[in-house]
C-alpha positions in Angstrom: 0.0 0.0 0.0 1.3 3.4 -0.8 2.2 5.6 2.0 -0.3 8.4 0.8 -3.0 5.8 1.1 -1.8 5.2 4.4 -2.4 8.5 5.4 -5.8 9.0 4.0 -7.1 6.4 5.9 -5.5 7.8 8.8 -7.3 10.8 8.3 -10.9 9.2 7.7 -10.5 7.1 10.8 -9.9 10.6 12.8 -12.6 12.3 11.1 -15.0 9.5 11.6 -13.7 9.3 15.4 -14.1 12.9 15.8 -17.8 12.5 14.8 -18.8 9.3 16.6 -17.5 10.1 20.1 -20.7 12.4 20.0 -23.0 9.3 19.2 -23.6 7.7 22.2 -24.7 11.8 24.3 -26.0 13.5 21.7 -29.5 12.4 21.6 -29.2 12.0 25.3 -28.7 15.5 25.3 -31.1 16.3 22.9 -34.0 14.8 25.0 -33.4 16.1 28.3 -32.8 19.4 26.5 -36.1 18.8 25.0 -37.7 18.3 28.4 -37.8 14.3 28.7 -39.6 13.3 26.0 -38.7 10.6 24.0 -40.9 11.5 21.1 -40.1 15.1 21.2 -36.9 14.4 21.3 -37.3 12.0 17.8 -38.6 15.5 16.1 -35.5 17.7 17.2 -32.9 14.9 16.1 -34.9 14.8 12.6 -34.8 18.9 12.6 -30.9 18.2 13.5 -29.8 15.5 10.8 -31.8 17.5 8.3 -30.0 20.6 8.7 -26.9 18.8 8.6 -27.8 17.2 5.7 -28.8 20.8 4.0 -25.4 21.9 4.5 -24.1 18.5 2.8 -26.0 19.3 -0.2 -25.1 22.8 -0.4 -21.1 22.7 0.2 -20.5 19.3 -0.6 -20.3 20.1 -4.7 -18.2 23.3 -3.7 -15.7 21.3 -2.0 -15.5 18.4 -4.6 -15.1 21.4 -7.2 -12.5 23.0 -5.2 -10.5 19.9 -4.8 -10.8 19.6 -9.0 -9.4 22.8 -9.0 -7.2 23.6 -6.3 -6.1 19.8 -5.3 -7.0 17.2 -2.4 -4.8 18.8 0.3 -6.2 22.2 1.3 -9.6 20.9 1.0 -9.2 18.4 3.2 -6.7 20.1 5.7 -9.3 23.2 6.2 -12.3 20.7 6.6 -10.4 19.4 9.5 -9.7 23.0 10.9 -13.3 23.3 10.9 -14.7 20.3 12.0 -12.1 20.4 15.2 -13.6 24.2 15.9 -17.0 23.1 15.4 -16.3 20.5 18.3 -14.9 23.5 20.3 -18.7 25.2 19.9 -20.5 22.0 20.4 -18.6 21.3 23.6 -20.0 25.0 25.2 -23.4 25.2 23.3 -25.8 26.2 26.4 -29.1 25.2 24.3 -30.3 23.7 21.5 -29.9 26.8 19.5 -26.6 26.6 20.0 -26.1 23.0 19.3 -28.3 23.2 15.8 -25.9 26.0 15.1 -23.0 23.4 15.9 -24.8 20.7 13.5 -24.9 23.2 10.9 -21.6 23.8 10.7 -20.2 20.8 11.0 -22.8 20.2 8.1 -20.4 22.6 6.2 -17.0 21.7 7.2 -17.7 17.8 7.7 -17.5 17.3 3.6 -13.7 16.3 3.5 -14.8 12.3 2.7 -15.4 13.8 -1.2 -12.0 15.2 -1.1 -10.7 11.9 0.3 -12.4 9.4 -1.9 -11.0 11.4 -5.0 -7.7 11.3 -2.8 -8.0 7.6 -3.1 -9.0 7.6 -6.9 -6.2 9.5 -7.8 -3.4 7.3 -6.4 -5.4 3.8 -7.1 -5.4 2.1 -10.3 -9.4 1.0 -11.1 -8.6 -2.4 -11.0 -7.9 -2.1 -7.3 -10.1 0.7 -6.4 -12.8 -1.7 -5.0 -10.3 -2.7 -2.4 -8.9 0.8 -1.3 -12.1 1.7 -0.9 -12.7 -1.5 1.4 -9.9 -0.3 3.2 -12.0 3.2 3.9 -14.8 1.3 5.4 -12.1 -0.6 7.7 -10.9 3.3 8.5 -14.7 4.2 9.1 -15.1 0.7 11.3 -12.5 1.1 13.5 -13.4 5.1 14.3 -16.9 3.5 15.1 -15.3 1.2 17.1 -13.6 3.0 19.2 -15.7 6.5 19.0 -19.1 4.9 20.9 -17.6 3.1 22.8 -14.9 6.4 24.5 -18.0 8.3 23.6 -19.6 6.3 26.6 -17.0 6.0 28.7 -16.3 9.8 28.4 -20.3 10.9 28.4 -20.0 9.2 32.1 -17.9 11.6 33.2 -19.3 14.4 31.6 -21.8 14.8 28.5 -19.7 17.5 27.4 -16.1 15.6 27.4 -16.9 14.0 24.1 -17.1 17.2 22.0 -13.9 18.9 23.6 -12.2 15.6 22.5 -13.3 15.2 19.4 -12.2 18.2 18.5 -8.8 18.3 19.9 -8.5 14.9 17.4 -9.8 17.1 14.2 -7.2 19.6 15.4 -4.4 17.6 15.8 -5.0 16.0 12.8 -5.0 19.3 11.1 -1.8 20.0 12.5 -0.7 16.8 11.2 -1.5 17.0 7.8 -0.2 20.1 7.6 3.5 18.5 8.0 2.9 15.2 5.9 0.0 15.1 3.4 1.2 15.4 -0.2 -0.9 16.1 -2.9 -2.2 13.8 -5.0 -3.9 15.5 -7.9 -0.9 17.5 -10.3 -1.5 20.9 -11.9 -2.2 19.5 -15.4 -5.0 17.4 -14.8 -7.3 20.0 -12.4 -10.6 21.0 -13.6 -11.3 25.2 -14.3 -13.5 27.0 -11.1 -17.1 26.9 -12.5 -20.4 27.5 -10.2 -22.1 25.2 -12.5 -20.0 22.6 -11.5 -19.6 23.9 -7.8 -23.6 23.3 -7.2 -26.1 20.6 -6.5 -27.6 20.9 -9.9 -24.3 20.9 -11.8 -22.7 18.5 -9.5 -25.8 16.2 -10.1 -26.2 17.1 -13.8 -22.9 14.9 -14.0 -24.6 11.8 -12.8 -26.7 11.9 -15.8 -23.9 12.6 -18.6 -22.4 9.5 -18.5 -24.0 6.3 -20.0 -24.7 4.2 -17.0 -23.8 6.1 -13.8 -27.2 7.7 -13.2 -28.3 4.1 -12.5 -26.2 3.6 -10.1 -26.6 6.7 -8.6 -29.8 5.7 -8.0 -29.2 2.6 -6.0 -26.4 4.7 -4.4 -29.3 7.1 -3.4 -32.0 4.2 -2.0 -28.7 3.0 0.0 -28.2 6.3 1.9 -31.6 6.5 2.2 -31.6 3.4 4.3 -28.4 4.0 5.8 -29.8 7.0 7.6 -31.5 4.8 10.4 -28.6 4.0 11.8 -27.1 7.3 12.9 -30.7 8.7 13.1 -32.6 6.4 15.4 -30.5 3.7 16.7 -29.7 5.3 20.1 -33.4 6.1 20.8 -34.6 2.9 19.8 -32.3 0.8 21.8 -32.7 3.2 24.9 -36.2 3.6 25.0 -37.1 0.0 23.7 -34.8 -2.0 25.3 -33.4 0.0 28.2 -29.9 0.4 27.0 -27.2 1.6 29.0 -24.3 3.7 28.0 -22.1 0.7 28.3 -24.8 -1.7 26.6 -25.0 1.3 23.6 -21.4 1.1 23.5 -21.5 -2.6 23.3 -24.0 -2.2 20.3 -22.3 0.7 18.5 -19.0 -0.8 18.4 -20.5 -4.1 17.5 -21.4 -2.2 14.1 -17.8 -0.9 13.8 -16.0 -4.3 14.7 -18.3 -5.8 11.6 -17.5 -3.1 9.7 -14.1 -3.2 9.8 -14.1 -7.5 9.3 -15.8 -7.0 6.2 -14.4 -4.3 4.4 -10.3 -5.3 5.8 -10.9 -9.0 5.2 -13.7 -10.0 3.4 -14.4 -7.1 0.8 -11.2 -7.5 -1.7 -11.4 -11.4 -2.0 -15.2 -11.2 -2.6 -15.1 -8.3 -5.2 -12.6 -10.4 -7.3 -15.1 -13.4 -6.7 -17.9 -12.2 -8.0 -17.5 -9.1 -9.7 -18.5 -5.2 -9.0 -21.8 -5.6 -9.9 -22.7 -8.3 -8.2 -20.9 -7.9 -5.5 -23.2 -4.4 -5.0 -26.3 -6.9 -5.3 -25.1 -9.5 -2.5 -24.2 -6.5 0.2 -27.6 -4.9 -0.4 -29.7 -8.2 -0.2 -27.7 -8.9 3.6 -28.9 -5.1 4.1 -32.3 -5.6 3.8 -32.4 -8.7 5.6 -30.0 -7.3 8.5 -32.8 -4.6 8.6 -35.6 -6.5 8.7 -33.5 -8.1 12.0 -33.3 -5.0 13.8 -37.0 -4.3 13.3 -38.5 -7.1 14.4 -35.8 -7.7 17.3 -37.8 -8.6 20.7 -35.1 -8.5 22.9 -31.9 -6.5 22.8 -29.9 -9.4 22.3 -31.6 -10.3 19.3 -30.8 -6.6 18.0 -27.4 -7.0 18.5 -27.3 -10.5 16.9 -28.6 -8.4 13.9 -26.2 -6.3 13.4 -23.2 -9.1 11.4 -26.0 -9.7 9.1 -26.5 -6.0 8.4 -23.0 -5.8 8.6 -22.7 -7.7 5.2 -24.0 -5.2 3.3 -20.7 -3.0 3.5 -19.7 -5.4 0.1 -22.1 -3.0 -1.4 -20.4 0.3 -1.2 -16.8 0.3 -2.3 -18.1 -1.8 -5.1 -20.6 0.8 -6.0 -18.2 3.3 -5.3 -15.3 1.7 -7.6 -18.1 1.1 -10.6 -18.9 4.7 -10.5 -15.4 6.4 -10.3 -14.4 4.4 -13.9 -17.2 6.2 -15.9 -15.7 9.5 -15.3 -12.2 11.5 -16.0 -9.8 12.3 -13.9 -10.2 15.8 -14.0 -14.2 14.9 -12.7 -13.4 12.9 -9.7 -13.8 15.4 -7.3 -16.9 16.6 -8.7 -18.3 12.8 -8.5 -17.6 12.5 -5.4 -19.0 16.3 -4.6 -21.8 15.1 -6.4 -21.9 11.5 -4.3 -21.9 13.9 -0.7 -25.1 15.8 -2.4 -26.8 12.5 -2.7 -25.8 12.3 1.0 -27.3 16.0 1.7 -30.3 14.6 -0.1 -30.9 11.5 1.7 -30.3 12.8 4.9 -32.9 15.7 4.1 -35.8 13.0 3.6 -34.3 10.1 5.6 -33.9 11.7 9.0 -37.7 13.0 8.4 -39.0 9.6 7.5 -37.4 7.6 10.5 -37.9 10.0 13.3 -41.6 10.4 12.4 -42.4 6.8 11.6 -40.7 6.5 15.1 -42.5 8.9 16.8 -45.8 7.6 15.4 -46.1 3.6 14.9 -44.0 3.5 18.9 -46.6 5.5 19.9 -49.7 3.7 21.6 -52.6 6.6 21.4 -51.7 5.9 17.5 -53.0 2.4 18.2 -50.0 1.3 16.3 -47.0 0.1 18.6 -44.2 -1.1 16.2 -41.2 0.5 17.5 -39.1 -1.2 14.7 -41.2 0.8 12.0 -37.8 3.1 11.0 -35.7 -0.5 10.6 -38.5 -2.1 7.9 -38.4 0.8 6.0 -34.9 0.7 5.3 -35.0 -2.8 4.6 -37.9 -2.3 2.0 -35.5 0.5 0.5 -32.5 -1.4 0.1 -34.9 -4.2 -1.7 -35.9 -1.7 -4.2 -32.0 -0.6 -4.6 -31.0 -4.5 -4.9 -33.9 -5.0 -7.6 -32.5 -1.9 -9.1 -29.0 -3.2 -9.0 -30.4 -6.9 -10.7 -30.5 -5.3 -13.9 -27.2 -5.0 -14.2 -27.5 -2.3 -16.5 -24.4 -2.0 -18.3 -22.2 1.2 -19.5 -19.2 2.1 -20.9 -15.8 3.0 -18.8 -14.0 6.1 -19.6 -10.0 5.7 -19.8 -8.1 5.7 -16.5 -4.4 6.8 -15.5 -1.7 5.4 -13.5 -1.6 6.9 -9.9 -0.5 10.0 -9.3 1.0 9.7 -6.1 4.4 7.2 -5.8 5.8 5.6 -2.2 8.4 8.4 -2.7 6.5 11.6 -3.2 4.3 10.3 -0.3 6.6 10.3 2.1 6.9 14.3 1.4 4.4 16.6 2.0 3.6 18.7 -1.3 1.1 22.0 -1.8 0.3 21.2 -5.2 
């Protein structure tokens, strides 16, 4: 592995550590700011994930635009800046003003994936692609390892510890990247600044000029969709359900990360050269759906977290997906894809959120006369059925010529403005 990838993964796991130490307190904190209730406190987290996921479609494009034009490096470096000053704010917010004006920022500044996916694009051959980007899911598992579970440990002590660590982590890895990342994308293949490229729309319009990738996009978009009751509703569920505990939550978070990081270190490569891409996107998203449909009608806690391997499965989806999709565009347009892929993100999370919190809210609810607390969990399994039926069709499309990497062992090991 070259030593740039290396680093890029270091820098996801940070990122994705910074974020999840706030996991296991943050709807905690949500709810007693909300007074107690546990389905008043399902419509603030919606009101929360959907501003975040505002931002994420508004700066996302900018970013993956910026990185086409400027290079990986600053993007990524000032994304970290802010995510680790966000953290600062979140850790003193008095109210939930203040902490919605936290989300929102870190809404903005939490966009540095785009840049490091194209990171990873740029120094991979496509041939191998599918299994660097395994290796980011193993970078995203162990920060969700670790994250809930310190999270927990930390929220003990004080609800507020998790926030003032998480951002001395996005800070330090600022500070690092300012001494070793080198840049990955040279002068002569960067994209020209355009707003049309810079915004949803444009961003988007690319998903559509390539034979083929709007498909996928598709199925990429049903898969966020469905990813988004994890982060959304998880915590409430197993709390209010089942009568978690923070250590029992951190048993269950880190249970997703531990499974996460099995599959996409171990198992991810060998099965994408088993059976292909394309069907390797159809077997993760059939284990989604049925790992869903687990969680939802789990009757004891134990049973939920039996669930969660199965779901687990369905990381063979994503780098797959994510591999087909970076070799139907240049290399001057990898930025952008991925700028557009975060504004599928911002899109998802505006509807997803909405749709989990207040299925929650109502079908756990007994004046509804419905009680069918798993609701959220069969919804994203019926998604991810309509992406893996989607995905069956194996619509075909031509790929668009790809160059060596542009990052060598030896320029890694130097950091490099571009």
């Amino acid at each position: 592995m070259q030593a740039a990838t290396g680093f890029i993964l270091v820098t996801i796991t940070l990122d994705i550590l910074s974020m999840s130490l706030a996991i296991p307190v943050l709807p905690p904190l949500i709810q007693h700011m909300a007074g107690g209730s546990a389905a008043a406190a399902a419509h603030v987290v919606g009101i929360f994930a959907t501003g975040w996921a505002l931002m994420q479609l508004i700066f996302s494009p900018i970013q993956g635009a910026l990185s086409d034009r400027f290079g990986r490096r600053p993007v990524i470096l000032l994304s970290n800046l802010g995510l680790g000053l966000n953290g600062i704010l979140m850790a003193m917010a008095p109210d939930l003003t203040w902490l919605f004006v936290g989300r929102i920022i870190s809404g903005i500044t939490a966009a540095s994936f785009s840049s490091a996916s194209a990171y990873i694009a740029d120094i991979t051959p496509p041939e191998k692609r599918a299994a660097r980007f395994g290796l980011v899911s193993v970078a995203i598992g162990f920060g969700l390892i670790t994250g809930p579970v310190a999270g927990a440990l930390l929220g003990a002590v004080n609800p507020r510890l998790p926030f003032w660590v998480a951002a001395g982590l996005s800070l330090t890895n600022f500070l690092f990247g300012l001494l070793v990342l080198p840049e990955s994308l040279p002068p002569e293949r960067r994209a020209r600044w355009s707003w049309r490229r810079a915004n949803p729309v444009g961003a988007l319009y690319l998903l559509r000029s390539r034979p083929g990738l709007s498909s996928l996009a598709v199925v990429q978009l049903l898969g966020m969709v469905a990813q988004n009751a994890l982060p959304t509703i998880t915590v409430l569920y197993a709390i209010n359900r089942y009568n978690f505990t923070m250590k029992q939550l951190s048993w269950l978070l880190g249970s997703m990360g531990v499974s996460s990081a099995i599959i996409g270190g171990l198992l991810t490569g060998p099965v994408v050269r088993l059976l292909g891409e394309r069907r390797a996107v159809l077997t993760g998203l059939v284990f989604g759906m049925t790992g869903f449909a687990l969680m939802g009608t789990a009757t004891t806690g134990l049973l939920l977290l039996l669930a969660i391997p199965v779901l687990s499965l369905r990381g063979f989806a994503d780098p797959a997906l994510t591999a087909l999709m970076t070799r139907k565009v240049l290399p001057s347009e990898q930025g952008q894809l991925q700028g557009a892929s975060s504004s599928l993100i911002g899109i998802a999370g505006l509807f997803g959120p909405t749709i989990y919190t207040e299925s929650y809210a109502y079908f756990a609810t007994a004046h509804h006369g419905w009680n069918i607390p798993g609701m959220p969990f069969l919804i994203a399994a019926s998604l991810l059925g309509a992406a893996a039926l989607l995905a069956g069709l194996r619509v075909g499309a031509p790929e668009l010529p790809q160059p060596a990497a542009t990052v060598s062992d030896k320029s890694a090991r130097s950091p490099s403005t571009g």
